[in-house]
C-alpha positions, -999 to +999 in steps of 0.1 A: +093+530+722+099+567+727+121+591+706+142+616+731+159+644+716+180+677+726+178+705+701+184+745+693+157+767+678+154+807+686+183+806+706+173+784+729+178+748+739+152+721+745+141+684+746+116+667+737+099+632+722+098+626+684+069+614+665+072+611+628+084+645+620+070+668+649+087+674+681+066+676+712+085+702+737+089+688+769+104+706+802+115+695+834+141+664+839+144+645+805+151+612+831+127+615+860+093+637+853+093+655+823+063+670+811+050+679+776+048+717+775+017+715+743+039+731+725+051+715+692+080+719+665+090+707+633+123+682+634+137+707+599+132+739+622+157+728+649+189+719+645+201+689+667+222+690+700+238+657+712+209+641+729+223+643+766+251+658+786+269+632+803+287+634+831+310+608+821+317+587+787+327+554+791+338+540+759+346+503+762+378+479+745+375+444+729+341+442+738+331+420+706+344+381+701+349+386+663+374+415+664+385+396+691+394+369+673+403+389+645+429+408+664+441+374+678+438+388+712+425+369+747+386+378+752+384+399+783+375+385+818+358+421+826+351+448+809+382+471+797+374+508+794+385+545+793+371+578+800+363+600+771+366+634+776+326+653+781+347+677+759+344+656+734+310+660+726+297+669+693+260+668+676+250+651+650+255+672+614+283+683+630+317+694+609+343+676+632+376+687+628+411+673+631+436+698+653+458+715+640+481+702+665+481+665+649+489+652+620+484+615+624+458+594+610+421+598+623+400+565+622+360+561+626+345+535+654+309+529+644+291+521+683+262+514+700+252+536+727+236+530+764+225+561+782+218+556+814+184+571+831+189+562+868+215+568+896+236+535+895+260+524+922+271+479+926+237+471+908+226+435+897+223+429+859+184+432+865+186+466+884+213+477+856+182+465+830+162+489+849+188+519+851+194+520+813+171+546+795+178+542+764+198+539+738+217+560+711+245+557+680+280+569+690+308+574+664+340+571+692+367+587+672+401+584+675+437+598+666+451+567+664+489+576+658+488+592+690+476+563+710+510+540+709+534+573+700+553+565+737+559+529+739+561+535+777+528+546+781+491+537+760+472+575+756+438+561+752+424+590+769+443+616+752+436+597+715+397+597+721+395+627+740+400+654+715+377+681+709+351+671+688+360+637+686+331+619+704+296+625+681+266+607+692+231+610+683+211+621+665+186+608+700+180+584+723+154+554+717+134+534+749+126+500+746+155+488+723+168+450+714+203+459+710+205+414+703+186+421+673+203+454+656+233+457+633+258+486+633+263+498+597+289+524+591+295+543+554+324+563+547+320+585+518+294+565+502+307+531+511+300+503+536+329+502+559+314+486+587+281+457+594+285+440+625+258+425+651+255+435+685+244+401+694+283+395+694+286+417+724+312+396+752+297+422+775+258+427+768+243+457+782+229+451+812+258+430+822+279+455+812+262+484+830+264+461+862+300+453+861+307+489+854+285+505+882+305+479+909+334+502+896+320+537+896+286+553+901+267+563+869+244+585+865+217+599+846+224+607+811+261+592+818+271+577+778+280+543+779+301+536+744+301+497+738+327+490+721+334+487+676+341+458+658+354+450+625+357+475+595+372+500+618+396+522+596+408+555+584+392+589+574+417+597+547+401+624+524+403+659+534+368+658+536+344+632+547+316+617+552+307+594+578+273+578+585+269+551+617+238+537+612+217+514+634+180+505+622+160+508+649+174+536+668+184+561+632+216+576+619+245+597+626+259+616+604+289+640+605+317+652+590+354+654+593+375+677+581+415+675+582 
């Protein structure tokens, strides 16, 4: 299992692989031959960038059978997805804020995360297997008032895609059993969310399959899985929100409205 992760220090950007609490500076391609520099950092002498730059998020719908069932809505032949703005982006420790433009409610979605480390274009669930580098913690937010505001017309996009509003982090971890993890998420000191992947409809690799017969993704392309129960509203005017999934680490940000 290796530890990838983007970060700022001297006003520069880098990457590198984590190992307790020292970074070891890489350079080249994070995804296809990168190369430890020697050089070495301490994780509190950086601060964090999101761990890739996507060129697309893909943040998936209904994608667990207990919300699902929950929700008392059909489980989903294929996958159902949107496009989340690479705007979006935020890193982890990050103050995310609500516009000033909106006014609605603002609600947390505690994910998992597959970041995809090879070109992908109508692969088989084992090439998919193969194609996924790793995997992170994504918290997809969303203003949820907006999202059914014109009855004719469903603005996932616009809901999810607002600046800031996509935090994922704090890196990216190899050789991860997503069957085996839990997604925890804490508002404000308590446990909103704890949920199994296992209950995935869509797993990963069959996921990253179905979706590459679709579009081509490519390296460092964010796949968002999908939430399941627990998801609800920031409400204070400040707040603090921790996804956690053991195994990969937390993300932690805040929102201010």
């Amino acid at each position: 299992m290796t530890t990838w992760l983007r970060f700022a220090a001297d006003g520069k950007t880098g990457f590198g692989t984590l190992e307790g609490d020292t970074i070891a500076v890489h350079e080249g391609c994070m995804f296809a031959g990168a190369t430890a520099t020697g050089a070495t950092l301490k994780l509190a002498d950086v601060a964090l960038e999101a761990p890739c730059a996507p060129s697309k998020i893909v943040a998936l719908w209904n994608n667990f059978h207990e919300l699902a069932a929950k929700l008392k809505v059909a489980e989903p032949a294929e996958p159902l997805y949107l496009l989340k703005a690479t705007t979006s982006v935020s890193a982890p420790g990050s103050v995310v804020r609500r516009p000033a433009s909106y006014e609605g409610k603002t609600v947390y979605e505690g994910e998992l995360g597959i970041v995809i480390g090879k070109t992908l274009t109508n692969v088989s669930e084992a090439e998919a297997a193969a194609g996924i580098f790793g995997y992170t913690v994504v918290n997809d937010i969303t203003a949820a008032d907006i999202l059914n505001r014109d009855p004719t017309f469903p603005q996932w996009a616009r809901a999810k895609g607002i600046d800031g509003y996509g935090p994922f982090g704090p890196w990216i971890v190899t050789d991860f059993d997503p069957a085996a993890a839990r997604v925890r998420t804490i508002l404000n000191g308590q446990e909103r969310q704890n949920y199994p992947l296992a209950d995935m409809i869509f797993p990963p690799a069959q996921l990253v399959s179905l979706l590459s017969k679709d579009m081509t993704l490519n390296p460092g392309d964010l796949i968002a899985c999908g939430t399941s129960v627990g998801v609800g509203t920031m409400k204070e005017p400040t707040n603090a929100i921790e996804i956690e999934i053991a195994g990969i680490g937390t993300l932690v940000n805040t929102f201010v409205q």
